[in-house]
N, C-alpha and C positions, 0 to 999 in steps of 0.2 A: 312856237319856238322856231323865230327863226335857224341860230347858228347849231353847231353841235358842238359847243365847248363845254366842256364837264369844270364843275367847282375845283374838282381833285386839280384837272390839268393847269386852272389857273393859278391854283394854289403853289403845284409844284415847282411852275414856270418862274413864279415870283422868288419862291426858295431859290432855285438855279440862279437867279441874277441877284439875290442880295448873297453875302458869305457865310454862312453858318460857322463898408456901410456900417451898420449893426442891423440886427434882426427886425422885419418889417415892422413896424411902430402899428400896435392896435389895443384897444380897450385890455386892460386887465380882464382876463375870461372870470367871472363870479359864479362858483356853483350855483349857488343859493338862488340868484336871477336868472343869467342865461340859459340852465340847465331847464329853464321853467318852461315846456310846450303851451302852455296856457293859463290863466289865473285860479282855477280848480285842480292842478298836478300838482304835486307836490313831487320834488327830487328826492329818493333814498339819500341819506346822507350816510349811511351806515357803508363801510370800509367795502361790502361787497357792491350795493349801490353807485358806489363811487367807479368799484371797477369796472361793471357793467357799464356806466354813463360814460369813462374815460375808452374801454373799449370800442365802444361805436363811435366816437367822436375821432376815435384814431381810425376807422375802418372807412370812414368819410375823408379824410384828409383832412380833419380840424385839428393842428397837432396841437395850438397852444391849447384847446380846449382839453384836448388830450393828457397832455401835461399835467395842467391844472387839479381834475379830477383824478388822476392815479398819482399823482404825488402826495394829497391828501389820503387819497387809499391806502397809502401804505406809510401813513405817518406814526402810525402805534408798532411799538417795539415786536408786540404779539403776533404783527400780520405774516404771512405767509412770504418765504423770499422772494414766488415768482411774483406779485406786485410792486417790491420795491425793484426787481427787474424791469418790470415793465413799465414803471414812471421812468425809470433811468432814458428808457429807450425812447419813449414818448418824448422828455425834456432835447435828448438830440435831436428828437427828427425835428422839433421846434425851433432849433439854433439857441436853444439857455442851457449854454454848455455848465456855466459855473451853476446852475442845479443840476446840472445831470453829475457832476463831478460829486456833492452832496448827495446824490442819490443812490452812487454805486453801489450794488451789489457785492457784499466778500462773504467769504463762510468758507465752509466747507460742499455746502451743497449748492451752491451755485454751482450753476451751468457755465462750462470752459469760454465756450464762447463770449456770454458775458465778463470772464474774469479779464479775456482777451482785453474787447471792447472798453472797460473800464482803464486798463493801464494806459490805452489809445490815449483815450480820454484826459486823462492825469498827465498824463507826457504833452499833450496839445494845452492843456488851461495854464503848466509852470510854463511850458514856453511862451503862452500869450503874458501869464505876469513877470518874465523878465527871470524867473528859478532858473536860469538856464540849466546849470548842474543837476537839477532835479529832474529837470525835463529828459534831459540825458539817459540818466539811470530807469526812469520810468519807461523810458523806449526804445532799449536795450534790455529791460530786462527778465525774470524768466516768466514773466507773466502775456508777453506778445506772444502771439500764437493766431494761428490762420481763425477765419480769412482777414483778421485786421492786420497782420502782420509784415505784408509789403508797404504799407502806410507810415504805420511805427519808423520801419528799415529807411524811407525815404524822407523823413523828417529829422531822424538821428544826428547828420551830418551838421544839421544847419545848429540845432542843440550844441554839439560839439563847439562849432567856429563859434559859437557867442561864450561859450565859457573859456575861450581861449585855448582850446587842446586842436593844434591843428593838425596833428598826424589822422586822429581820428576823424573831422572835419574833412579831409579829401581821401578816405579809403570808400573804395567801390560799395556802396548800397548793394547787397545782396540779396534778392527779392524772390529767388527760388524760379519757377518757371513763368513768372506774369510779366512777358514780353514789354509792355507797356509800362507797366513800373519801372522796368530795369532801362528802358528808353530814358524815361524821366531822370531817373538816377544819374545815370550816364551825363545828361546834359546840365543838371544840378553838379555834380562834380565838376564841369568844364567849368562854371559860375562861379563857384569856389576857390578856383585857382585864380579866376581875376581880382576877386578880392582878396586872395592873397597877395596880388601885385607879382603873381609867378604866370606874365603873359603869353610867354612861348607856348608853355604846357594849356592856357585855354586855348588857344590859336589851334595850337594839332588836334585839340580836343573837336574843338569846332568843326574845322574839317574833316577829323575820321567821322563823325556824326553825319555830315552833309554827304558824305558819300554813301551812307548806308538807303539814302532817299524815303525814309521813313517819317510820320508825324507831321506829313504836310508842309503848313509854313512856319511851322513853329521853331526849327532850327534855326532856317534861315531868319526869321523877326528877330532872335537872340544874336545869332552870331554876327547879324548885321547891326545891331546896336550894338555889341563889343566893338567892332571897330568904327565905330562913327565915336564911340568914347574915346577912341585911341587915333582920333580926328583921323581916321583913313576914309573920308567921305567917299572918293569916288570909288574904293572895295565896296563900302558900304553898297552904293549905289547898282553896284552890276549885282550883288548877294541877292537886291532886293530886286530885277528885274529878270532875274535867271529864274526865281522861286516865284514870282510873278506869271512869266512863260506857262508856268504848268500849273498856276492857280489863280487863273484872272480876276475873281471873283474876292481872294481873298480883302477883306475891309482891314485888318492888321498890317498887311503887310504893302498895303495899296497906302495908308498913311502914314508909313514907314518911308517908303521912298519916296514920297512928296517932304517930307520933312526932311530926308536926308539930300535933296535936291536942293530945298530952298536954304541950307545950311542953318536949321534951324538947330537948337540945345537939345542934343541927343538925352534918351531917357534916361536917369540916373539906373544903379545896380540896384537901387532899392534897400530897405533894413532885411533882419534877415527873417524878420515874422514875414513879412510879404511874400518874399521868397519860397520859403515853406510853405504858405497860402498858394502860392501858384505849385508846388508840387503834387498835391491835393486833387490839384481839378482836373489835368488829363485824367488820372486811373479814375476819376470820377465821370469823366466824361467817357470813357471807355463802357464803365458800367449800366449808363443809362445807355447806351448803347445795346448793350446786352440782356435790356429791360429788366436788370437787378437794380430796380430804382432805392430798396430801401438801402443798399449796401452805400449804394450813390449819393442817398440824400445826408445820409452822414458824415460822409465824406467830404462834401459841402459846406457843410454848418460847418463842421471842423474847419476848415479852409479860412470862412469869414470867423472864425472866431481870433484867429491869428492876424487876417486882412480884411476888416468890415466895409474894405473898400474894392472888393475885388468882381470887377464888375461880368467877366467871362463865370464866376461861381454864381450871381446873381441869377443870370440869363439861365444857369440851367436847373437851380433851385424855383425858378417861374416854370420850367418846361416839365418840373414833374408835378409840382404843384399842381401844374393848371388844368392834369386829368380828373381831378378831385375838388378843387378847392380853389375857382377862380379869381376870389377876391384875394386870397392868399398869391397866388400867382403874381398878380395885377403888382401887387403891394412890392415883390419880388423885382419884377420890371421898371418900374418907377426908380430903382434905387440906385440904375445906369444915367448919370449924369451926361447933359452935354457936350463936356466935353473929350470924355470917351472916344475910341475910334468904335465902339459896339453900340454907341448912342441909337443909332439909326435904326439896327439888328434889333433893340430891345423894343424900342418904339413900332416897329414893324410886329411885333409880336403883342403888344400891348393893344395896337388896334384892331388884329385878329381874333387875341380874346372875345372882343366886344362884339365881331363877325359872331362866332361861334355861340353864344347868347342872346341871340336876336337883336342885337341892338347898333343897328347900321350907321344910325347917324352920332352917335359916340364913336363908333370906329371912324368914320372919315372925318371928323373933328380933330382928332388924334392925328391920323394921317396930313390935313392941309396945315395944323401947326408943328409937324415934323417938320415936312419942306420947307417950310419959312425958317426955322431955325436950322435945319440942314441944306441952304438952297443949291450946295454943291452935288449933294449925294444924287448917285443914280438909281441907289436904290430906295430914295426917301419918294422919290419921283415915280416908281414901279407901284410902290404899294400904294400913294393915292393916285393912280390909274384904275390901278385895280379895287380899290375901295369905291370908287367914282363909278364903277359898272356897275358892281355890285349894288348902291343905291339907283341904279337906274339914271346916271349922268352919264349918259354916252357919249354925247357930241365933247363933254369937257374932258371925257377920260381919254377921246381918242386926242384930242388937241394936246393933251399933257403927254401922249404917246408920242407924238410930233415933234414935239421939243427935244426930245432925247434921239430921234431918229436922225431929225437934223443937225444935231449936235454932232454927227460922225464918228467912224471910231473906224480902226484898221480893221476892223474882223466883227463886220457887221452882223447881230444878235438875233437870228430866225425869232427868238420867243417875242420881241418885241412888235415885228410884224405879226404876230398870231394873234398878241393881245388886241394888235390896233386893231385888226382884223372881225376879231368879236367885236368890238364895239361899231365897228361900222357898219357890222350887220346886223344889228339891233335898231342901227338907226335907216336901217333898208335903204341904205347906198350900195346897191350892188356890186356898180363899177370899183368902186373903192374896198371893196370886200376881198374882189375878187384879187384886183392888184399887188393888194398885202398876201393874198394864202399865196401868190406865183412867185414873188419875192420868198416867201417861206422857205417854198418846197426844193426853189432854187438852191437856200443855203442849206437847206436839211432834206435831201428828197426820202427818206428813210423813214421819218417820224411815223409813227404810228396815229399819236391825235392830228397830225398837221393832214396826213393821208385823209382819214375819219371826216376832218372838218371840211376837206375840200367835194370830197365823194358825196356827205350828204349834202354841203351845199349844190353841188348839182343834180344830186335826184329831186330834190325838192320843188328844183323850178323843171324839173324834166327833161334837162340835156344834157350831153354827152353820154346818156345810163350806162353805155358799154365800157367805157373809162372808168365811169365812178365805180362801177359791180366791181373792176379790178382794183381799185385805188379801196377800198373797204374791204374787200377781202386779203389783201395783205395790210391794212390794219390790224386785222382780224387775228390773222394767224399770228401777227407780233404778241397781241394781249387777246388769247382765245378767253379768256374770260372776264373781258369789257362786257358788258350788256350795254352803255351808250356803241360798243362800236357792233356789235351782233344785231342791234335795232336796225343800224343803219342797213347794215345787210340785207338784212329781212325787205324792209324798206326798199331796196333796188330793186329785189324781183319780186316785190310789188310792183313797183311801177313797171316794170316791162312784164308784168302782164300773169307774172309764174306767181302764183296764188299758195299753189298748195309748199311750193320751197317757202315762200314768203313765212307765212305760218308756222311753220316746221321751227324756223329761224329769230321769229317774233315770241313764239311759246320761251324758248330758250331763254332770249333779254327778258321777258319778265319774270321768267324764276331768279335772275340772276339781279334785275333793279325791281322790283314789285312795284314800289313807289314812285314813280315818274308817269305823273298822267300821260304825256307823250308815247311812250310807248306800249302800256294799257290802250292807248288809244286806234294805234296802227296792227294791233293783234285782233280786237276789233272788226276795221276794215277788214283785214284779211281774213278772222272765221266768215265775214258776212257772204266776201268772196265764193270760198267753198263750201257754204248752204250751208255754214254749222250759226244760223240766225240766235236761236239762241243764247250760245255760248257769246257769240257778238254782244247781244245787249248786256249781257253781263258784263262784259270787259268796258263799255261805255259808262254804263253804272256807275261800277270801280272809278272810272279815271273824274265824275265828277263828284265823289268822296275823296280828293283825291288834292283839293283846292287847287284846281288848273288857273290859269291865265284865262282870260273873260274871252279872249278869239277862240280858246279852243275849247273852251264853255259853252260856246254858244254853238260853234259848228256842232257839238255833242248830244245837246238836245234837240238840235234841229234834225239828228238823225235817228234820236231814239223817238221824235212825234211822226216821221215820216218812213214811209213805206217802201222809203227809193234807199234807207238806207246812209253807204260812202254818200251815193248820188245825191243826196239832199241840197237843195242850195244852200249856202251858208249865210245866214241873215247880217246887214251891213253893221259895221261896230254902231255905237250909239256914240251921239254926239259929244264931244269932248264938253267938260261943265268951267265954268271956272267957280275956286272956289273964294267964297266972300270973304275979304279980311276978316 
């Protein structure tokens, strides 16, 4: 190992530089088949079978599977109401809202929350068919009740303006104390009044909103498309570079001002299902925030049931998915078209999938046809960099690092030197290693990885040690429980010679990373140091169950055959092979 860059760091670094339909199209789920482990199992078909099979399939993240079997479960009049509950639920988390509509739960002994949930429900499917008036009364009426109830409150208005009651149509969404709803509310009201064609009133709408400095860029992307509608291009233009200032990163509002630059056709106001679909997804994206994923993924499915086009709900219905249910996920992601301003973001996330499931060269396959269809984006460019290390294409990740570096910007991007950085020291160009982390430290002298990376890179080759012990130790103390950055430590007074701190400090990172032969390996060295030999071979053992890299493979059993130990010489790599067509 050469560098000390952690997966996490790169992973994060990428995040920092990119911005953070109908229901995904898959086989009808077939009890009778799918449900089948093998050609000797047979499925319970029997209403509790069903629930048990619909059960796990839901505790996996299979919802349409899920769906599927607890909808049959409770197709007999006689079953029990919590199953036809729990198909209800199952069919949402699915996004088949028109059976989950069919499925709802009434009675008397249903559960509140459900009866809540179900009016939700009924109020979101007449407004995707056009009931307006229905949808209305359904979402007003006494049957919304927390916690679905800020949703209901935020969707009302738009019910209202389509059956033509416009008093009710712009009265203030009342959401009780869920700051983030009544945000939404707030700026759905400003929306309102433009399609009433009552300008003034969104105008002041807009700016008491812009001065509250809440919600990111999402005011300013709205209220700078209201006036790019009202051809006040160059307002437009400074809205989007003021909110730009403090969110460089944002990809909405970065193609916001390019469009309102080149005087392209500002976005229309949209219908008003879209609309309502977009009210949906902050408190939704609030929740998965708050790792209330199933509140979230409802929320969701609700959103595309009204805008099957709505491609920020897509992106986050993939993000919960994708803890459970990657191909689910997958299917999620694909559904952000080209020409999206989140095209890139969802793409970025589709080839990470395929990181996170071992399978390298499907991610950077995704990745290099990114860039060709996005050859603008800088952050289409980030991730196959970063794909490109990760399969072990160094010389071409750092060249693709190049491009963007030289490319220039006012306020040049420490992470970009950190990534070029690892890569070039993989490819054991020092000088060049080295150039990038001083560039780094320059623009970030603070960074906790960028310290880490610099420290270990110089204990490794054995100079400066009295620099790098400081430059790692306040790493250290930034993220006291890094185990890549407490190894390093250890690691310094190793090498200057302190054994027994070394150890003290090496035991630590391996309770804290177990699995990193790298540092099994250097605890190691260090018991052999302090005469603790056996506990040494132990920890060499470990690090070659541990599937290292073949250099430190080999130094490893060149220590456990020999009697010197660290001192072993290290046998020379074996000759590179090529491999035959």
């Amino acid at each position: 190992m050469r560098c000390r860059v952690s997966g996490a760091v790169l992973a994060a670094s990428l995040a920092a530089l990119a911005a953070c339909a109908a229901v995904p199209t898959a086989r009808p789920v077939d009890p009778a088949v799918d449900a089948q482990p093998g050609p000797t199992v047979e499925l319970d078909a029997s209403p509790y079978g069903l629930f048990l099979a619909g059960s796990a399939a839901r505790d996996e993240g299979e919802f349409d599977a899920a769906a599927s079997y607890l909808a049959k479960a409770s197709a007999d009049e006689g079953e029990p109401t919590f199953l036809k509950a729990d198909a209800f639920h199952a069919a949402l988390e699915s996004g088949d809202i028109v059976a989950a509509v069919s499925l709802a739960p009434s009675g008397p002994d249903v559960a509140p929350g459900d009866l809540h949930l179900a009016a939700l429900a009924h109020g979101v499917e007449s407004l995707a068919e056009g009931k307006y008036k229905e949808a209305y009364a359904a979402l007003i009426g006494p049957d919304q009740g927390f916690p679905y109830k800020p949703a209901a409150a935020l969707l009302a208005p738009f019910a209202a303006l389509a059956a033509g009651d416009d008093t009710d149509a712009v009265a203030r969404p009342e959401v009780g104390s869920d700051s983030v709803a009544q945000l939404v509310g707030d700026l759905d009201q400003t929306g309102i009044y433009e399609r009433l064609g009552r300008f003034k009133d969104a105008e002041a709408g807009y700016k008491a909103l812009s001065r509250t400095g809440g919600a990111g860029g999402i005011i300013a992307a709205k209220y700078g498309a209201f006036l790019e509608r009202r051809h006040r291009t160059a307002d437009a233009v400074a809205v989007y570079k003021a909110a730009l200032a403090q969110a460089p990163d944002d990809v909405v509002l970065g193609a916001a001002l390019i469009r309102a630059q080149n005087h392209a056709r500002p976005p229309p106001i949209g219908d008003v299902r879209q609309s309502a679909s977009e009210a949906l997804v902050i408190p939704g994206a609030s929740l998965v925030a708050r790792k209330q994923l199933e509140l979230a993924l409802i929320d969701l499915r609700l959103a595309l049931r009204l805008d099957p086009a709505n491609d920020e709900a897509w992106m986050l219905v993939g993000d919960i998915l994708s803890l459970r249910d990657m191909e689910a996920a997958r299917a999620a992601y694909e559904r952000v078209g080209v020409a999206s301003p989140r095209y890139v973001t969802a793409r970025d996330k589709l080839a990470y999938s395929y990181e996170r499931t071992g399978e390298p060269a499907e991610a950077l396959k995704i990745a290099r046809d990114t860039a060709v269809a996005a050859p603008a984006s800088r952050d289409a460019l980030v991730t196959l960099a970063n794909v490109l290390r990760d399969n072990g294409q160094y010389a071409e990740s750092a060249a693709v690092l190049t491009k963007l570096i030289d490319a220039g910007s006012a306020h040049p991007d420490w992470r970009l030197y950190y990534l070029r950085a690892s890569a070039y020291d993989e490819t054991g160009d020092r000088e060049k290693t080295q150039a990038d982390l001083s560039v780094a430290l320059r623009l970030n002298p603070d960074e906790p990885d960028l310290l880490n990376f610099q420290g270990y890179f110089w204990i490794e080759r054995g100079e400066h040690l009295d620099e790098a012990l400081v430059m790692v130790q306040r790493a250290v103390d930034a993220e006291p429980q890094s185990g890549p950055m407490i190894d390093s430590l250890g690691w310094a007074y190793y090498r200057l010679g302190d054994f027994k701190s070394a150890a003290t400090y090496l035991e630590n990172a391996v309770s804290l990373d177990p699995s990193v032969p790298e540092v099994n390996d250097h605890l190691g060295d260090a018991y052999w140091r302090v005469g603790r030999k056996t506990e040494a071979v132990f920890e060499w053992r470990r690090v070659l169950s541990l599937d290292p890299a073949p250099k430190l493979k080999a130094a490893v059993i060149a220590k456990l055959a020999s009697p010197l130990g660290p001192d072993a010489p290290v046998p020379a790599a074996p000759p590179a092979t090529t491999q035959a067509p």
